[in-house]
C-alpha positions in Angstrom: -52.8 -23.4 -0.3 -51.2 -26.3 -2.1 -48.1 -26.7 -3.8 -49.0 -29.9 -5.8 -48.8 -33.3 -4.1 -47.0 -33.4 -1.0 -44.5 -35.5 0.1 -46.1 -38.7 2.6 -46.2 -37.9 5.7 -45.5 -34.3 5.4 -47.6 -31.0 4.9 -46.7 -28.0 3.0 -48.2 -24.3 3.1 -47.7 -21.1 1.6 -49.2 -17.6 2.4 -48.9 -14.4 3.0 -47.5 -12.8 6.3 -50.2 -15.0 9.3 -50.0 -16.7 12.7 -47.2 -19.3 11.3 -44.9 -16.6 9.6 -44.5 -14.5 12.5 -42.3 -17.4 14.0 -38.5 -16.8 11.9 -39.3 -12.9 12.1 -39.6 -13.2 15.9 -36.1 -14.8 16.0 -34.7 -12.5 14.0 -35.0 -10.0 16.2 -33.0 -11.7 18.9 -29.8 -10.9 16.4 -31.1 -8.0 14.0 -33.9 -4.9 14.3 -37.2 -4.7 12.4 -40.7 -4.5 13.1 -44.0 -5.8 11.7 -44.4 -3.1 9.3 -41.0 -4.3 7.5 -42.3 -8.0 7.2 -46.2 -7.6 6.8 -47.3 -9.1 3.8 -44.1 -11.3 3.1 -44.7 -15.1 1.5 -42.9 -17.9 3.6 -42.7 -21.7 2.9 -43.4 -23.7 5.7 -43.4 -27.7 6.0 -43.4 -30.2 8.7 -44.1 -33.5 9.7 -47.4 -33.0 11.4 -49.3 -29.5 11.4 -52.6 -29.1 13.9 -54.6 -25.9 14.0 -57.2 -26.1 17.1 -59.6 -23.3 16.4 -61.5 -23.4 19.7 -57.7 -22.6 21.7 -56.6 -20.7 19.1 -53.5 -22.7 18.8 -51.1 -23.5 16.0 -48.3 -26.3 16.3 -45.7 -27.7 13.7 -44.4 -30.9 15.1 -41.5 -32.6 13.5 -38.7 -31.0 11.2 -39.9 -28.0 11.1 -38.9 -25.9 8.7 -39.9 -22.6 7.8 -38.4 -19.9 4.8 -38.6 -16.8 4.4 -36.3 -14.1 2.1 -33.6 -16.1 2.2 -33.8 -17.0 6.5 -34.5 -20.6 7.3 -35.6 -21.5 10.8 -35.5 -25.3 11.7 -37.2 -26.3 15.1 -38.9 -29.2 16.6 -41.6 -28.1 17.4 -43.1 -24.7 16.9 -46.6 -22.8 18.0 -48.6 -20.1 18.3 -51.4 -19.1 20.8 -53.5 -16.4 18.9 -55.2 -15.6 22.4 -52.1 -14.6 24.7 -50.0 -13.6 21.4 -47.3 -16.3 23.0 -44.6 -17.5 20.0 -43.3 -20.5 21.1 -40.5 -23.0 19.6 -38.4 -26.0 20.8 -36.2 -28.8 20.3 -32.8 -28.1 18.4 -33.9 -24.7 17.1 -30.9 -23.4 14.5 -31.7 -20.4 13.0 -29.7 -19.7 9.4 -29.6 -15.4 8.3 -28.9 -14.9 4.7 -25.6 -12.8 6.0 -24.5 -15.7 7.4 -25.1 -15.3 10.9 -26.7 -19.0 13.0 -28.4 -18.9 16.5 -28.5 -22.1 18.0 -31.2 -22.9 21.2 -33.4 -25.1 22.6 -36.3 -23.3 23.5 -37.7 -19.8 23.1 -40.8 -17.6 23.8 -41.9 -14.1 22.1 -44.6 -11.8 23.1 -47.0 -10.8 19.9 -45.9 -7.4 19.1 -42.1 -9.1 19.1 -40.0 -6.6 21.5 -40.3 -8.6 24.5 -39.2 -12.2 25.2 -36.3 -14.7 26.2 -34.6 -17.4 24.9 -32.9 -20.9 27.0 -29.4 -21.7 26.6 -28.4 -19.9 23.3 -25.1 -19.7 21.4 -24.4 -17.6 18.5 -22.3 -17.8 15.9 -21.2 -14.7 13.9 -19.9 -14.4 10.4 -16.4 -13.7 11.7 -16.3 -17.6 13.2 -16.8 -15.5 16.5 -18.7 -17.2 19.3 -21.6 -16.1 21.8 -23.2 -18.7 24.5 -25.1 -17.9 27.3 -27.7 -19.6 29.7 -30.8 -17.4 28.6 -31.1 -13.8 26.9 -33.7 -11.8 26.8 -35.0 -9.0 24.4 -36.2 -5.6 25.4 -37.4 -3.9 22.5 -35.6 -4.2 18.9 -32.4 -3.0 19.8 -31.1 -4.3 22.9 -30.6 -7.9 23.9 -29.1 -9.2 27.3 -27.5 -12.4 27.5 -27.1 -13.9 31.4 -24.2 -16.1 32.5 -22.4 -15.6 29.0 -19.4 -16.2 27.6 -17.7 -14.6 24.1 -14.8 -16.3 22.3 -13.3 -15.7 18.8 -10.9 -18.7 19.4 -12.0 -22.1 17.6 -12.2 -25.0 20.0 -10.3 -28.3 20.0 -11.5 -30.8 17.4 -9.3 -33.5 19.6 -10.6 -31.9 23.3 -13.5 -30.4 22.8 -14.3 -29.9 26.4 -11.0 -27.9 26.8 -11.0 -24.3 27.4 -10.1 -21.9 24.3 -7.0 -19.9 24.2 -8.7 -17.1 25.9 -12.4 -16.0 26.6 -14.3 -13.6 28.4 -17.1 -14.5 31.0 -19.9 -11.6 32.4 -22.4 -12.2 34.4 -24.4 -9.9 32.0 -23.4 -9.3 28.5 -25.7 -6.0 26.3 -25.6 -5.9 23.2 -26.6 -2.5 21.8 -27.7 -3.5 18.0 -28.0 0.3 16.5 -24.9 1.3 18.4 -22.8 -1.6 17.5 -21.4 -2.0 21.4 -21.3 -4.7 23.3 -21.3 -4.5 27.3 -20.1 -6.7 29.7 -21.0 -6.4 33.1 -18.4 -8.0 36.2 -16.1 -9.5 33.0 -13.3 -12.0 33.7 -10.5 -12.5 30.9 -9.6 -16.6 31.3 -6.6 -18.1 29.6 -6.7 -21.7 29.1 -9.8 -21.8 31.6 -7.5 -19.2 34.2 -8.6 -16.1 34.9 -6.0 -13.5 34.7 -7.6 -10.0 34.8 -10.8 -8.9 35.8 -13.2 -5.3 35.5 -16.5 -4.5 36.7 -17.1 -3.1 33.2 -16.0 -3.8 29.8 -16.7 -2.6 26.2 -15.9 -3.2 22.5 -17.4 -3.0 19.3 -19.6 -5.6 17.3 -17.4 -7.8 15.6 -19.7 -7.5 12.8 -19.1 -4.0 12.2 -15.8 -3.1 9.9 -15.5 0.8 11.9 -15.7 1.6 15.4 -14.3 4.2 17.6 -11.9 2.5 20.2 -8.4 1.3 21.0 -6.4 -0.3 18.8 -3.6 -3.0 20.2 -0.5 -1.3 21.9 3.1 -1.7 20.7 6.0 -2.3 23.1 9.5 -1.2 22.6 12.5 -0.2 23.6 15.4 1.5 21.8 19.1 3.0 22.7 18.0 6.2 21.7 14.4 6.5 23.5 14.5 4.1 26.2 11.4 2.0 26.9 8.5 3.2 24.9 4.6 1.8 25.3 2.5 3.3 22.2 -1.2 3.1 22.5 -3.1 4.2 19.3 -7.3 5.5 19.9 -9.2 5.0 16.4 -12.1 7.6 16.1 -14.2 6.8 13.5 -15.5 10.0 12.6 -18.3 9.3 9.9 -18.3 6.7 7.5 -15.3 8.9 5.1 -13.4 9.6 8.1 -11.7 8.6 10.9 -8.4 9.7 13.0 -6.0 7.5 14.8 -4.2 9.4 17.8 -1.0 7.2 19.0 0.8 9.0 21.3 4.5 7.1 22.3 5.6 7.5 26.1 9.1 7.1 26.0 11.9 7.1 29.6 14.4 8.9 27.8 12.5 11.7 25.7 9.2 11.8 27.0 5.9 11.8 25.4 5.9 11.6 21.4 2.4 12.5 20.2 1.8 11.0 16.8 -1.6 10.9 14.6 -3.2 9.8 11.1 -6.1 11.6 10.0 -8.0 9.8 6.6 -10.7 11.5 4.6 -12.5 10.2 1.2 -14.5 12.7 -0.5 -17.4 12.8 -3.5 -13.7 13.8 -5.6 -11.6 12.1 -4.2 -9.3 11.6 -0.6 -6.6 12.9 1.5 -4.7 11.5 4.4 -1.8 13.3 6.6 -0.3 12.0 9.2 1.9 14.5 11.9 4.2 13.7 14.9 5.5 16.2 17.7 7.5 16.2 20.7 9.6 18.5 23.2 12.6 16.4 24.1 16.0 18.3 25.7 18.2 20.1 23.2 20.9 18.2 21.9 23.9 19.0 20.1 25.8 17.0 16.5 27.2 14.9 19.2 24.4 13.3 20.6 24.8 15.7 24.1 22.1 17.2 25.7 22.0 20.5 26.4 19.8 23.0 29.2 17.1 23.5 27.0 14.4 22.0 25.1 13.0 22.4 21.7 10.2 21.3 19.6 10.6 18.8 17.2 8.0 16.7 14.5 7.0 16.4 11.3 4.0 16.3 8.8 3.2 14.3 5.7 -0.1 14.7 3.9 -1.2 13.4 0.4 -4.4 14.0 -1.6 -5.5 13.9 -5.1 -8.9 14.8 -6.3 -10.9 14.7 -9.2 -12.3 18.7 -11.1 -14.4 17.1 -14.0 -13.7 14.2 -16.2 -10.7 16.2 -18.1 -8.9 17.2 -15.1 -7.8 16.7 -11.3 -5.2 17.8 -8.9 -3.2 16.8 -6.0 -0.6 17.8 -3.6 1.7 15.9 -1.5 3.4 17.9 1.8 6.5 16.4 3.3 8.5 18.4 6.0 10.0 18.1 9.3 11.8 20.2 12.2 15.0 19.4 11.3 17.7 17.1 9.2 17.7 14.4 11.8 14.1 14.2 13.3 13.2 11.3 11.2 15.9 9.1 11.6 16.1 9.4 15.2 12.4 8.6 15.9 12.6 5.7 13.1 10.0 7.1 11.1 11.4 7.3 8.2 15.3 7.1 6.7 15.0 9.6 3.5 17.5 11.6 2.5 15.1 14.6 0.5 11.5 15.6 1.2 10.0 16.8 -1.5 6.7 18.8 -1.1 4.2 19.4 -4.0 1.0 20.6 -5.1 -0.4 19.9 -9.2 -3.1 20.1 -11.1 -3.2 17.6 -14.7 -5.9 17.1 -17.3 -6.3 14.0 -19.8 -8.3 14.8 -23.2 -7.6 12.3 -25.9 -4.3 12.2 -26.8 -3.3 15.4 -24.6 -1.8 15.5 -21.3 -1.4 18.9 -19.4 -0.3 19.9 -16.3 1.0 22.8 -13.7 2.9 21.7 -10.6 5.4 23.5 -7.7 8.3 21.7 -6.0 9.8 22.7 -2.8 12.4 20.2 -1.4 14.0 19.9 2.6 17.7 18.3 2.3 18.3 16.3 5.5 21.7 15.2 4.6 24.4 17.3 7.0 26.1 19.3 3.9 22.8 20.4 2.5 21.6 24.1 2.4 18.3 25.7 2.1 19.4 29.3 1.0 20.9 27.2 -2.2 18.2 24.3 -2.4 15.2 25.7 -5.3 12.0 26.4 -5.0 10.4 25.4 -8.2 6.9 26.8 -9.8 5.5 26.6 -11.4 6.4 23.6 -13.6 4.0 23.5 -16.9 3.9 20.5 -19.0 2.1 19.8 -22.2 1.9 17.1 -24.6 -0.1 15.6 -27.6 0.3 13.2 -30.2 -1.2 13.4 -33.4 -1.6 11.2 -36.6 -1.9 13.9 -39.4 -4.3 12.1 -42.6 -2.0 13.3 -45.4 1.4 12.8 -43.4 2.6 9.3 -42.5 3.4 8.6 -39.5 2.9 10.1 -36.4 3.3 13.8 -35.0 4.7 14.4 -31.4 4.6 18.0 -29.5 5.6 18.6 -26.1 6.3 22.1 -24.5 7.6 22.6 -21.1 8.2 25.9 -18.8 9.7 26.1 -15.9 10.9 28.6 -13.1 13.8 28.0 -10.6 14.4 30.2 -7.3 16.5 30.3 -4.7 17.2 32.3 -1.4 20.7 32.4 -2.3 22.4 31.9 -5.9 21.0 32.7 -9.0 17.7 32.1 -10.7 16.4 30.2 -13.7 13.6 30.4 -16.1 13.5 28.1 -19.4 10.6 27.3 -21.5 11.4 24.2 -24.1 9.5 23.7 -27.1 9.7 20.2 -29.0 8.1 18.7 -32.0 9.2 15.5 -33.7 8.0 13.2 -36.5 8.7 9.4 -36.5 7.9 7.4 -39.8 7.9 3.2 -39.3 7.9 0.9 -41.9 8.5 -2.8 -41.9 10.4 -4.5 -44.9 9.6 -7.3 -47.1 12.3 -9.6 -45.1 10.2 -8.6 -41.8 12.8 -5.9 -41.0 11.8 -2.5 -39.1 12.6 0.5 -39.5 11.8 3.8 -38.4 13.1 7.4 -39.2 12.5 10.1 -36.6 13.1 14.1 -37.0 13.0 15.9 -34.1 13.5 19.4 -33.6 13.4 21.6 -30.0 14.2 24.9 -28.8 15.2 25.8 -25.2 15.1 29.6 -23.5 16.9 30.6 -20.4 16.1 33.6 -18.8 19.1 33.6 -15.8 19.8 35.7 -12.8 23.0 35.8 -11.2 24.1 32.6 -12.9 28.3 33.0 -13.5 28.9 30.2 -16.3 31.7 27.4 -15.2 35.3 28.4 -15.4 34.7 32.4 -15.1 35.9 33.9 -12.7 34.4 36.5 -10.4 31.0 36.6 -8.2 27.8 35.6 -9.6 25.9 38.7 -11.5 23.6 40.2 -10.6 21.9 40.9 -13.9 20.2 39.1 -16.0 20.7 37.2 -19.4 18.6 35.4 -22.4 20.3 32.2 -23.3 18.9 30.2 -26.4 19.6 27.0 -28.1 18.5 24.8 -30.8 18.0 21.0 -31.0 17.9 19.3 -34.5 18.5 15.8 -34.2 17.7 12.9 -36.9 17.6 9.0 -36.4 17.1 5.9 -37.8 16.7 2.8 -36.0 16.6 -0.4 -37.8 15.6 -4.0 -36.3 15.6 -7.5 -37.4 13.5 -9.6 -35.1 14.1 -13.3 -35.7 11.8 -15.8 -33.9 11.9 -19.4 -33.6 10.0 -22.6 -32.0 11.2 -25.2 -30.7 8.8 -27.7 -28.9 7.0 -25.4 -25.8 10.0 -22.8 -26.3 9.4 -20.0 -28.4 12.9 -17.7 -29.0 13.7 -14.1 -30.5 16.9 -12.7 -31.2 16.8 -9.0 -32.7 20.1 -7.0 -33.2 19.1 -3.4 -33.0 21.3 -0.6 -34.4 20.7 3.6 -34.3 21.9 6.2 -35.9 21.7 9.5 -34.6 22.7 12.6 -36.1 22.8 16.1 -34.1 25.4 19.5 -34.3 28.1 19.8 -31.6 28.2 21.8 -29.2 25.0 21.3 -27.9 26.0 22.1 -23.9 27.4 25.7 -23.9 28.6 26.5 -20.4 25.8 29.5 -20.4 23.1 27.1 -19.4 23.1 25.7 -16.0 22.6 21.9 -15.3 19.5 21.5 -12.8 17.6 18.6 -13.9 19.9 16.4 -15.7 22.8 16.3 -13.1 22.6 12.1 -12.4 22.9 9.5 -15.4 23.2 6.4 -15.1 23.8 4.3 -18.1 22.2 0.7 -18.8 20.6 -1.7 -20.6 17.2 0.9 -19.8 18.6 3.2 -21.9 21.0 1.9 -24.2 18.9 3.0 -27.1 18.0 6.3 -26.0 18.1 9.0 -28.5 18.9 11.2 -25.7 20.5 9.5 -22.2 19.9 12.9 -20.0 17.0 12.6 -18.0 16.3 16.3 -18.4 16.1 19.3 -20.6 19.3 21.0 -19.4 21.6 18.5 -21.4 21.4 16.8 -24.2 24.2 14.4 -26.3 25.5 16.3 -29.2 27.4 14.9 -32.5 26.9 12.2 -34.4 26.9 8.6 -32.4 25.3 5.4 -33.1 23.9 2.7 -30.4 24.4 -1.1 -31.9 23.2 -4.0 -29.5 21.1 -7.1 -29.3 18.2 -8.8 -27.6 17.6 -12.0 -27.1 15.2 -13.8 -25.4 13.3 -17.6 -24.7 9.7 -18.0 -23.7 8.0 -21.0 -22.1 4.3 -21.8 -22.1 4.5 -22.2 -18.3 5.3 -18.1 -18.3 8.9 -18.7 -17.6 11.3 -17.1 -19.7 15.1 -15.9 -20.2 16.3 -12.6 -21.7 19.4 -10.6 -22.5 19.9 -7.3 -23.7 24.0 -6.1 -24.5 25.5 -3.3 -26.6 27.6 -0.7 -26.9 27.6 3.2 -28.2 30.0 4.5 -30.6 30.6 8.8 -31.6 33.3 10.3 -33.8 34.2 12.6 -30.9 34.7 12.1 -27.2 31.7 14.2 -25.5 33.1 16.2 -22.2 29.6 16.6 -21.3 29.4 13.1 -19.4 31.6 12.9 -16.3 34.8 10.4 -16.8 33.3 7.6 -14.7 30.1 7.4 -17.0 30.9 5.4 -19.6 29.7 7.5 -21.9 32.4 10.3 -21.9 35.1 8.4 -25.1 34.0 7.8 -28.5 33.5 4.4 -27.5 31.2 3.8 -24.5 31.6 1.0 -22.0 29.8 -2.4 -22.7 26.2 -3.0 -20.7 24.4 -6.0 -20.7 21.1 -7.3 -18.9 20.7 -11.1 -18.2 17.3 -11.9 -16.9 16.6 -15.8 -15.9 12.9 -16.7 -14.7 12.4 -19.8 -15.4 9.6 -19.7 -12.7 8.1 -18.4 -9.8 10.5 -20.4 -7.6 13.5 -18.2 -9.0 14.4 -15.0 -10.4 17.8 -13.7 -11.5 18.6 -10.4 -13.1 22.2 -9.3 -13.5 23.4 -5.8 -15.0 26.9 -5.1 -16.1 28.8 -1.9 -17.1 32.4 -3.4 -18.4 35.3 -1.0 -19.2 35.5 -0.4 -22.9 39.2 -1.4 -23.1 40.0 -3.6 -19.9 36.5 -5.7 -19.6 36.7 -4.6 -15.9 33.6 -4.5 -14.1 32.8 -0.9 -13.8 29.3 -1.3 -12.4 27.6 -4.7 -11.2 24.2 -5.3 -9.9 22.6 -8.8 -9.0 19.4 -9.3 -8.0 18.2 -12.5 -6.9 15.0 -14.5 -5.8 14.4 -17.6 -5.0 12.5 -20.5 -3.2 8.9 -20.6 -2.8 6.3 -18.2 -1.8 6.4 -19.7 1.6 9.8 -19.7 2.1 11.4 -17.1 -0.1 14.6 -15.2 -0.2 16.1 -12.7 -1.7 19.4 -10.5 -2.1 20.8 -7.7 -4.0 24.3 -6.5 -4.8 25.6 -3.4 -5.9 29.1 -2.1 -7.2 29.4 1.1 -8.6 32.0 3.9 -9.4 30.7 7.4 -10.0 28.0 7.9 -12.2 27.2 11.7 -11.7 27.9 14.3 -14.5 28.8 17.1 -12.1 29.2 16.1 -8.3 31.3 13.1 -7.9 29.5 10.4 -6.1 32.0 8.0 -4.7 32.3 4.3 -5.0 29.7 2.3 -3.2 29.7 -1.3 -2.9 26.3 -2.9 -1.1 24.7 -6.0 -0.1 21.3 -6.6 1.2 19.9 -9.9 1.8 16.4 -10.7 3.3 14.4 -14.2 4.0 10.8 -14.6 4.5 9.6 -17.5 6.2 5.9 -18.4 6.4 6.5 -21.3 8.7 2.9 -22.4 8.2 -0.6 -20.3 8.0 0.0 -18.5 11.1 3.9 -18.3 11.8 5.9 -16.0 9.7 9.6 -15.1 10.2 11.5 -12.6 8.4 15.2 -11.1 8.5 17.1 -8.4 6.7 20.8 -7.3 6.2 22.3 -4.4 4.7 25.8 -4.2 4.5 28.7 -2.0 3.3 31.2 -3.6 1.6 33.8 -0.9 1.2 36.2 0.1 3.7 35.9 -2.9 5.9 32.6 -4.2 4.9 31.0 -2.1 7.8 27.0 -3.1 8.5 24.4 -0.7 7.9 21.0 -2.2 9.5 20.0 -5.7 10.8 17.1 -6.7 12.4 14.4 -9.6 12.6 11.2 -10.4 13.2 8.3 -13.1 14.3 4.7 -12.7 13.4 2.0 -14.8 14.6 -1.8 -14.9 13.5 -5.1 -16.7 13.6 -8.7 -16.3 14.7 -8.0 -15.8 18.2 -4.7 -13.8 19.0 -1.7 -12.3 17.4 1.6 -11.2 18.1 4.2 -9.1 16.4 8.1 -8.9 17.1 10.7 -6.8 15.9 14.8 -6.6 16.9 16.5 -3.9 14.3 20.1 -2.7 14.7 21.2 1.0 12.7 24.7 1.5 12.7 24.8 4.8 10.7 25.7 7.7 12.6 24.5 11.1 11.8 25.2 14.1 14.0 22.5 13.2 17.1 20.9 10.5 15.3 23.6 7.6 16.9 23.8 4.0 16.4 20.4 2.2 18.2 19.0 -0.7 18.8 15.7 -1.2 18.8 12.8 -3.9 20.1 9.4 -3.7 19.2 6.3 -6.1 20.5 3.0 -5.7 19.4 0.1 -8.2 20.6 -3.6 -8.2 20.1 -6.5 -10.1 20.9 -8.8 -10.5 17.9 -11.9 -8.3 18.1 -10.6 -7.0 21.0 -7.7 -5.4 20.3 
């Protein structure tokens, strides 16, 4: 059939599946499966320079720039023919075969039996979407699945533009190479791993996955280290890939010093949602707080497991499970350097402008003077909240309602339930002026076991008690944004001033303080109606926060900002420890200085100054800077206590880290934690150098830990990871 004129000198067809359209489904079955039955009936487009049909042999030929498409796979050849008597395919001369995922097959001469399970193809090469590379000196097809290259040669490394007769980095040569399509496996048979051309290591049999697959069961690249505290260690992780939503990786860590470590991450994705928990175990020798060991052994690991999944469109729930053997587990076996682990399992809905939800807590201290008889269980832990925008009332409507329930092995026991519903009323003036009045009022219940208030004396009680208190508060905040242009800059200053109005006495020594027992007051909460992060405290008396923000904004995204104030009260509140800020009728000054100008720097500096000396009661800096290549970045803190019950002491900290992407494949990094009190001891160092392209990469890690804690000592540690790509 015709597809109007043709071009001179050429001839152009089109039909449905016949002798001529079998050719590009014949080679792509040397790289993919299919059969006849897939392809019958297809339309190609086939043109050439010269096409001859000799009906007495039966024989078909394309001669010159051939070219023949087919749903989306374009085979260009020579010279291409077909012998309808001996069902022979046969093509030659530069044949390049393009697949639509991207996949070309390169050769120079081919022939197929009819049916298309049984032929062989000269001096082929193969490259794969992942810039992977095949080459052998013929291959031949046995059936739709199975293809075996002879004399081959497989290489993910690119070759030399300068040399390109040089050997690649590293490639592996078989005198028979299977490739199991279905399976995704490839075979090699007598392999011989060459660097640079050398060999270095040889087996009689080899296997890895297709390089085309994203999921195979196999071994992933080993890690080599060695650290004070286990000696040399050789980790080699096994991937199973399950099914398709799940796989487990088992890395077990052989260790000199305390033997085998078995580790393991199991991953799961369900029609709700997913889950994922990884575990660790080992049965070292017994050792004491002082790092000796002792004649006996004990078992040691820990679990961690997260999940969240989905109930209906309303509602879902989760859990999260954190616990180990023991306090120092964790940091000994560098798995992790937390201090809590906190363990929970919840269940929240979203309906409009309602949130609900149920949860339980249980928490394992690992510092040395924590203790589990006193440490609480919590559930459960119900929240609910809603806001609402009433049609005769202005304004807006918030209710939020919260019980809780607090046990412990030993001490006392606590029960609340906390009701609060508040109204807030905005309303912008005619100068551009806001304001906005809130009312809130809440109501707390304690039901309390054993709890002996502060300053009584005696042993805790045994009975129990019904504790009750009432929250009116009233506010009004009032803002004056000002905003100005000037060329690409555009600038706001708003002063901001509250006044808030509750009863004293709000803190009677009957409650007990378990949520709100760390404060720590900045620029974040400055304008807080209520500083206490939880329900079991509260400010009391009248106060009022006055401050300011000010900030610049360029069109280029940079931008500058500062945020200051201070909070005045007609009575000193005892409730906030005396190295708050908060505790006089005049707090201490904060202020917030941001300074972004771009992406090539970052500053942000937060200051707590002493209300009467301007000393420098808390300081952080955080800084970064340089470009994304070559970017570093530090952080200082300098604090005195900030808890309203236990004193935390001072601390005074510096940590610095650089990142260095040395060019697309180098990256060096370094960190630096350091104490700067009492001495300016060092916390942790350490370094590293990555290295990555198509064809290897390499991993190196040097970390020092100089905190001590009981049998978790000071340690070095040096950590080398190398893979070949593909291979692993």
């Amino acid at each position: 059939m015709g597809l109007g004129a043709p071009a001179k000198g050429r001839t152009w067809l089109r039909g449905d599946l016949g002798f001529i359209l079998i050719l590009p489904f014949a080679l792509f079955l040397v790289i993919g499966p299919a059969s006849a039955q897939e392809v019958g009936g297809s339309p190609f487009l086939l043109s050439a320079d010269q096409i001859i049909h000799d009906n007495q042999l039966g024989q078909v030929t394309a001669n010159g720039n051939v070219e023949i498409s087919s749903e989306g796979r374009v085979l260009l050849a020579d010279s291409v023919s077909y012998n309808q008597r001996d069902g022979v395919v046969t093509a030659s001369g530069n044949l390049t075969l393009m697949e639509p995922s991207g996949e070309v097959i390169f050769a120079q001469h081919l022939q197929l039996s009819e049916d298309l399970t049984e032929g062989f193809i000269e001096s082929i090469r193969i490259l794969l979407t992942d810039k992977s590379r095949f080459a052998a000196n013929g291959a031949r097809r046995y059936g739709a699945d199975r293809l075996e290259l002879a004399k081959a040669v497989y290489s993910p490394c690119e070759v030399c533009r300068e040399h390109p007769d040089r050997a690649p980095l590293w490639q592996l040569k078989a005198v028979r190479v299977i490739h199991h399509r279905s399976a995704h496996e490839i075979e090699y048979r007598d392999a011989v791993l060459e660097v640079y051309g050398v060999p270095i290591a040889y087996t009689p049999y080899f296997r890895h996955a297709d390089p085309l697959t994203p999921r195979k069961s196999g071994f992933l690249p080993p890690s080599f280290g060695s650290s004070t505290d286990l000696g040399t260690s050789v980790q080699v992780p096994y991937f199973w890939a399950i099914e398709a939503e799940r796989d487990l990786t088992f890395a077990p860590i052989f260790t000199t010093d305390e033997g085998v470590v078995l580790t393991g991450e199991y991953r799961a994705l369900t029609a709700k949602g997913s889950y994922n928990s990884e575990a660790s175990l080992t049965y070292p020798d017994k050792r004491n707080d002082n790092n000796e060991r002792l004649d006996d052994k004990e078992f040691r690991g820990h679990i961690k497991s997260l999940g969240q999944f989905d109930i209906d469109q309303t509602w879902r729930w989760g859990y999260q499970l954190n616990r180990a053997t023991d306090d120092t587990y964790l940091s000994r076996y560098g798995i992790s350097d937390a201090d809590v682990l906190t363990s929970t399992a919840f269940v929240e809905g979203f309906r409009g402008r309602q949130y609900m939800s149920a949860s339980a807590y249980a928490f394992q201290g690992l510092e040395v003077e924590d203790d589990s008889g006193t440490t609480p269980f919590v559930a459960p832990l119900l929240d609910y909240a809603v806001t609402l925008q009433p049609e005769r009332l202005p304004g807006r409507l918030y209710f939020d309602a919260s019980v809780v329930s607090l046990y412990r092995q030993k001490g006392f026991d606590s029960r609340r339930l906390s009701v609060d519903g508040s109204w807030q009323l905005p309303h912008v003036g005619p100068a551009g002026d806001i304001y906005t009045l809130t009312t809130d009022l809440g109501l707390d219940l304690y039901w309390l076991n054993g709890f002996t208030p502060t300053g009584n004396s005696g042993n805790s009680s045994s009975s129990s008690n019904l504790e009750a208190r009432l929250r009116p508060t009233v506010a009004l905040e009032w803002r004056f944004p000002f905003v100005r242009r000037e060329g690409t800059v555009r600038q706001v200053i708003e002063p901001i001033a509250q006044v808030i109005v509750t009863p004293y006495g709000g803190n009677p020594k009957e409650i007990p303080n378990e949520d709100s027992r760390s404060l720590e007051f900045d620029d974040t909460n400055l304008f807080s109606l209520n500083r206490f992060p939880g329900h079991d405290r509260v400010e009391s008396g009248p106060r009022a926060n006055l401050g300011l923000k000010a900030s610049a904004y360029g069109v280029s995204g940079g931008y500058t900002s500062l945020t200051m104030g201070q909070v005045f009260r007609l009575k000193d509140d005892d409730t906030f420890a005396r190295q708050s800020g908060l505790d006089d009728h005049r707090s201490d000054y904060v202020t917030a200085l941001t300074i972004a100008p771009s992406d090539f720097f970052d500053l942000t500096n937060r200051l707590r100054l002493d209300r009467d000396t301007l000393s420098l009661n808390r300081n952080e800096i955080y800084l970064s800077i340089g470009p994304k290549n070559l970017r570093f970045i530090t952080s200082y803190v300098s604090l005195d206590r900030d808890r309203t019950a236990d004193a935390l002491e001072a601390r005074e900290e510096l940590y610095n880290s650089l990142r260095w992407q040395i060019d697309k494949r180098w990256i060096a990094t370094m960190e630096s934690r350091r104490d700067l009190k009492n001495g300016g001891n060092q916390i942790r160092a350490g370094g590293g150098l990555q290295y990555l392209d198509e064809c290897i990469g390499f991993a190196l890690t040097v970390e020092r830990n100089f905190t001590r804690d009981r049998d978790a000592q000071p340690s070095t540690s040096v950590n080398f990871r190398f893979l070949l790509q593909n291979l692993g």
